[in-house]
C-alpha positions in Angstrom: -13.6 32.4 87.9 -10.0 30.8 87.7 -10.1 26.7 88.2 -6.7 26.2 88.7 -5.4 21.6 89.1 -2.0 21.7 90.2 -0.1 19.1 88.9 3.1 18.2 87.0 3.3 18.3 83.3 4.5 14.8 81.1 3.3 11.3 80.2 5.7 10.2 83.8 3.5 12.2 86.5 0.4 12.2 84.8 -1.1 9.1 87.0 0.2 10.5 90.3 -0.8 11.6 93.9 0.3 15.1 92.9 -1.4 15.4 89.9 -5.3 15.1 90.9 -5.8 18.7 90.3 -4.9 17.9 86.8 -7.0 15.2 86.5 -10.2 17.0 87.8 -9.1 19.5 84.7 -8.8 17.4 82.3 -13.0 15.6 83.8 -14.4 19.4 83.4 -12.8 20.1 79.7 -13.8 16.4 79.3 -17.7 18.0 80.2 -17.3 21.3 78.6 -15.2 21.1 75.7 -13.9 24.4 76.2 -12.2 26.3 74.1 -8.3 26.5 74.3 -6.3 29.5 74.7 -2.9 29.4 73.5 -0.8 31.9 75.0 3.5 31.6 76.1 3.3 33.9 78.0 0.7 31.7 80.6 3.1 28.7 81.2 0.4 26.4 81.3 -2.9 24.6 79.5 -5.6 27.2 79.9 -9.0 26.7 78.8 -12.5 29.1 78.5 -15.8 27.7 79.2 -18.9 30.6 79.2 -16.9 33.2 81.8 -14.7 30.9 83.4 -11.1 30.0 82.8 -9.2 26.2 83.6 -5.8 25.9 83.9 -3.4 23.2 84.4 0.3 25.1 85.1 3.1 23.5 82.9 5.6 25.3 85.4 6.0 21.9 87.5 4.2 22.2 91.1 6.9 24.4 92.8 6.4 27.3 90.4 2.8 26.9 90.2 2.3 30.4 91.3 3.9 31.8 88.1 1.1 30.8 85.7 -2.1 31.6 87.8 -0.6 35.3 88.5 -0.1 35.5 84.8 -3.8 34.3 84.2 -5.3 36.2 86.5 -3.4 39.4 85.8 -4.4 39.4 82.3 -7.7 38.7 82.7 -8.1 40.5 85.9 -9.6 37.6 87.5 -10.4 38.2 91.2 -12.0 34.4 91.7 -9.8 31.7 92.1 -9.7 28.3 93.2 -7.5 25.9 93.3 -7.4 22.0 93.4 -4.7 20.1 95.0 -3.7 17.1 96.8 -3.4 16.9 100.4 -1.5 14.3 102.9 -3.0 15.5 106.0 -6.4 14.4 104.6 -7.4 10.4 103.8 -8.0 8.9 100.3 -10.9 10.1 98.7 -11.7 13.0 101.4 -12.7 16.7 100.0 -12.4 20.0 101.9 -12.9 23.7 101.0 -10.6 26.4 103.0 -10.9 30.1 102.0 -7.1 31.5 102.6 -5.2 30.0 105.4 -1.7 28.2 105.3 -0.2 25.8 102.5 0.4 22.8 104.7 4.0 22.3 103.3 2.4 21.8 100.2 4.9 23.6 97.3 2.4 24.1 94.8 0.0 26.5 97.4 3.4 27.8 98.5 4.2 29.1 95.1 0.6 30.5 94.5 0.8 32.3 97.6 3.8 34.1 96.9 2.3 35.1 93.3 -1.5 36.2 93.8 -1.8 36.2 98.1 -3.4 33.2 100.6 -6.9 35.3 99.4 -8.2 31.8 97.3 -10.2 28.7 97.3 -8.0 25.7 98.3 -10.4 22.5 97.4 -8.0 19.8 98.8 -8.5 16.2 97.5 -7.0 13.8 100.6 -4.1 11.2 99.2 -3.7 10.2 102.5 0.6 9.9 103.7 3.2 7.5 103.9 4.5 5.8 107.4 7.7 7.9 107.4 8.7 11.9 106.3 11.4 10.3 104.4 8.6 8.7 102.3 7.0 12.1 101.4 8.5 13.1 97.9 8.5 9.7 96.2 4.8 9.2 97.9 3.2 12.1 96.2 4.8 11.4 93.0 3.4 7.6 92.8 0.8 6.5 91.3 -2.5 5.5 93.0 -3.0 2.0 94.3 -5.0 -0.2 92.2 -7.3 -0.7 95.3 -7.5 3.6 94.7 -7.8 3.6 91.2 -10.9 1.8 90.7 -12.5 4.6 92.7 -10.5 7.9 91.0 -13.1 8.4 88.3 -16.0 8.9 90.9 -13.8 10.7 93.1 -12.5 12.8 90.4 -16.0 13.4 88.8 -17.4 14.2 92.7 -15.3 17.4 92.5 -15.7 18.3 89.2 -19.7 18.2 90.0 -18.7 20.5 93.0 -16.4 23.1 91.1 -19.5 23.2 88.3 -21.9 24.3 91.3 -19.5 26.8 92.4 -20.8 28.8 89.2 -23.8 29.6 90.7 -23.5 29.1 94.4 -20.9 30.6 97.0 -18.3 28.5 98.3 -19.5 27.8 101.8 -23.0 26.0 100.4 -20.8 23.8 97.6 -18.4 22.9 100.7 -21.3 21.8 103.0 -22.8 19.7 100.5 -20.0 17.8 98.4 -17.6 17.8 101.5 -16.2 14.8 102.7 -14.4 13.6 105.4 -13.7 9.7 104.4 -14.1 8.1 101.6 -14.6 4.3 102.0 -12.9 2.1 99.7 -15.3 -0.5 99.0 
């Protein structure tokens, strides 16, 4: 299995809306200490734990696509899944979707052209600005300080989730770590 964050790469996005895929990487190498595989050719941080691969593309979000073909060419990886933010979902909500659309989102856009719509979207809700206009700089700010105090459980919530997926199919994982609204407190 392929565990792929989407994110943006540098110090400047690495606390932002758009990068909580990354984040949940970085909690299950935190877990696992897996073993890093250093390769050009991938365009991204890609790590081995037992038979499963985590990656973190370095291609920015719009080109995300590029790295998880190259991964899961080379390994001939047939399992993926992908974690990503969403703005149609509320802070702190988690939903798994098997294929299906992007949602605008430029990341699953770019993976879809690359490897198919054939993949586990877990999507992480970062809820939306007031206006369209406020889309762009929305995703790529940081989380409110009323949010951040409650990223670590959030982020560790789907990392427990992605570790059942090794041993359970998606459909059971998704009806038990699901979540439709996560109450700040």
């Amino acid at each position: 299995m392929l565990i792929v964050g989407l994110g943006n790469p540098g110090a400047a996005y690495a606390k932002t809306r758009h990068n909580i895929g990354f984040m949940v990487i970085d909690e299950l190498c935190r877990r696992h200490q897996p073993q890093q595989i250093s390769k050009s050719s991938f365009k991204g941080e890609l790590f081995k734990f037992s038979s499963h691969y985590f990656l973190k593309p370095n291609t920015f979000m719009n080109l995300s696509g590029e790295s998880i073909s190259a991964v899961k060419k080379f390994y001939k990886i047939d399992e993926v899944v992908v974690v990503h933010d969403d703005l149609d979902l509320p802070f702190g909500a988690v939903r798994f979707k098997y294929g299906g659309g992007n949602g605008g989102h430029n990341g699953l856009k770019s993976t879809d052209a690359f490897i198919s719509k054939e993949y586990l979207r877990v999507r992480m809700g970062i809820g939306k600005p007031q206006h369209k206009s406020e889309i762009v700089s929305f995703v790529l700010s940081e989380f409110s300080q009323e949010e951040f105090k409650h990223l670590p459980t959030w982020v560790s919530h789907v990392a427990d989730a992605l570790e059942k997926l090794f041993e359970l199919d998606w459909e059971n994982v998704a009806s038990k770590y699901s979540i439709k609204k996560f109450l700040l407190q």
